[in-house]
N, C-alpha and C positions, 0 to 999 in steps of 0.2 A: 504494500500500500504506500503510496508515497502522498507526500500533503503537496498542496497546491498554494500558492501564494498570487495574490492578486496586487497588480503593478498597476501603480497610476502612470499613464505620459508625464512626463515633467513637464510637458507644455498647457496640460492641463490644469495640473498642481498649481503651476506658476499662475496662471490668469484667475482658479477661485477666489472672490474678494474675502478677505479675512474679518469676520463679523464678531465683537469684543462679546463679548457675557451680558454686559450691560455698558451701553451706547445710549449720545446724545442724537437722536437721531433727525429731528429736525428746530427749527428754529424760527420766529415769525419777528426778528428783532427792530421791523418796522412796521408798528400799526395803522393797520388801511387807514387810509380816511386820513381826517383832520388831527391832530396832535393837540387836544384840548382837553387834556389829561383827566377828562371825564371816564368813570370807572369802567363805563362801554368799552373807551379807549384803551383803557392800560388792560383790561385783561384779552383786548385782542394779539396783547403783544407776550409770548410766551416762548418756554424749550419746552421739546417732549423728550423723555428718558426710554427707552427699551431697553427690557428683560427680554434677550436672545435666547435665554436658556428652559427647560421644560419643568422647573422649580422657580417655585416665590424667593423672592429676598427681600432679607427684611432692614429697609433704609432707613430705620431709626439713627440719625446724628450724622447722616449723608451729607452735604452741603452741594449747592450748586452757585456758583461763584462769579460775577462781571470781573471785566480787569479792575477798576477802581474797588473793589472790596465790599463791594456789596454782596452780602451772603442772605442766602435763603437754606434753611435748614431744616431736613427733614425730620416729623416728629411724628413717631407710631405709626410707620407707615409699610405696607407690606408690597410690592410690585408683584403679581403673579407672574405664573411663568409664560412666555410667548407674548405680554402685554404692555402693553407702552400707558404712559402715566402724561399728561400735559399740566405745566406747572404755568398758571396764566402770573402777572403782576400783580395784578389790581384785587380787591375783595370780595369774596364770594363764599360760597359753602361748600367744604374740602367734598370731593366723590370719591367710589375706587378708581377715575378715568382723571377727573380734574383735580389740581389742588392751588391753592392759591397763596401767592406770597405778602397780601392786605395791603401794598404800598400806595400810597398816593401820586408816587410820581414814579416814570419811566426808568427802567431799570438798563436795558438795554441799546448801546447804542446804535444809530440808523447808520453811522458811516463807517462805523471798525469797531470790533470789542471780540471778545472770546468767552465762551460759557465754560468752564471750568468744571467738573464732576468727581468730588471725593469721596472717598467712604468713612465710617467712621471715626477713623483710626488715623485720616489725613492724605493717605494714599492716591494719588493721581490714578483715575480711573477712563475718563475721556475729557474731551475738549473739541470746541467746535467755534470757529473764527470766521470773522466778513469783513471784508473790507482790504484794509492796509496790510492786518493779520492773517489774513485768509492759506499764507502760504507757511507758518509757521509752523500747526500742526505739532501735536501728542507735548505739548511743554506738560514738565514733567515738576 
């Protein structure tokens, strides 16, 4: 009996995109419309986080971070597995889908910034940049 072993092309290896555990996956860091920092407005400006993996994780003391040091921090919060979470600005009532950071004014800037993503313990987990920063990627 002999075992068999199954070979990927390395052309194919090379080209899968590499998908993190848990990824900043999109970003709305300019709200449609008018900038009249009416609560409309601020919670259309948001990041969404995905859980890539087929288990919950639990983002209690998570942070998600602007360059200027504006922190939003996760509190009691679980991300199921395969489910993405949107984290709006403005005020609202936390869901399993939405959560909200109650600010009154804009977090994210319209012309450059990077969203930052740590976990508990401070750990650089992703980052996601527009603008000026856009080609920096993974700062660590």
């Amino acid at each position: 009996m002999t075992a068999g072993a199954l070979t990927v092309p390395t052309s194919a290896a090379e080209h899968r995109p590499h998908r993190p555990n848990m990824q900043i996956s999109n970003v709305q860091y300019d709200s449609p419309g008018r900038d009249d920092r009416s609560n409309r407005s601020l919670n259309r400006e948001w990041v969404e986080i995905t859980n890539n993996t087929r288990h919950a994780v639990n983002l209690d003391g998570w942070t998600l971070k602007d360059e200027d040091g504006r922190t939003y921090t996760f509190d009691d919060y679980r991300l199921r597995g395969r489910a993405t979470v949107r984290i709006h600005t403005g005020v609202g009532r936390d869901t399993r889908t939405d959560l909200y950071q109650d600010r009154r004014q804009y977090v994210w800037d319209n012309h450059s910034d990077t969203a930052t993503l740590r976990n508990d313990r401070g750990r650089f987990i992703d980052d996601e940049s527009w603008g000026h920063n856009r080609h920096r990627g993974n700062r660590r």
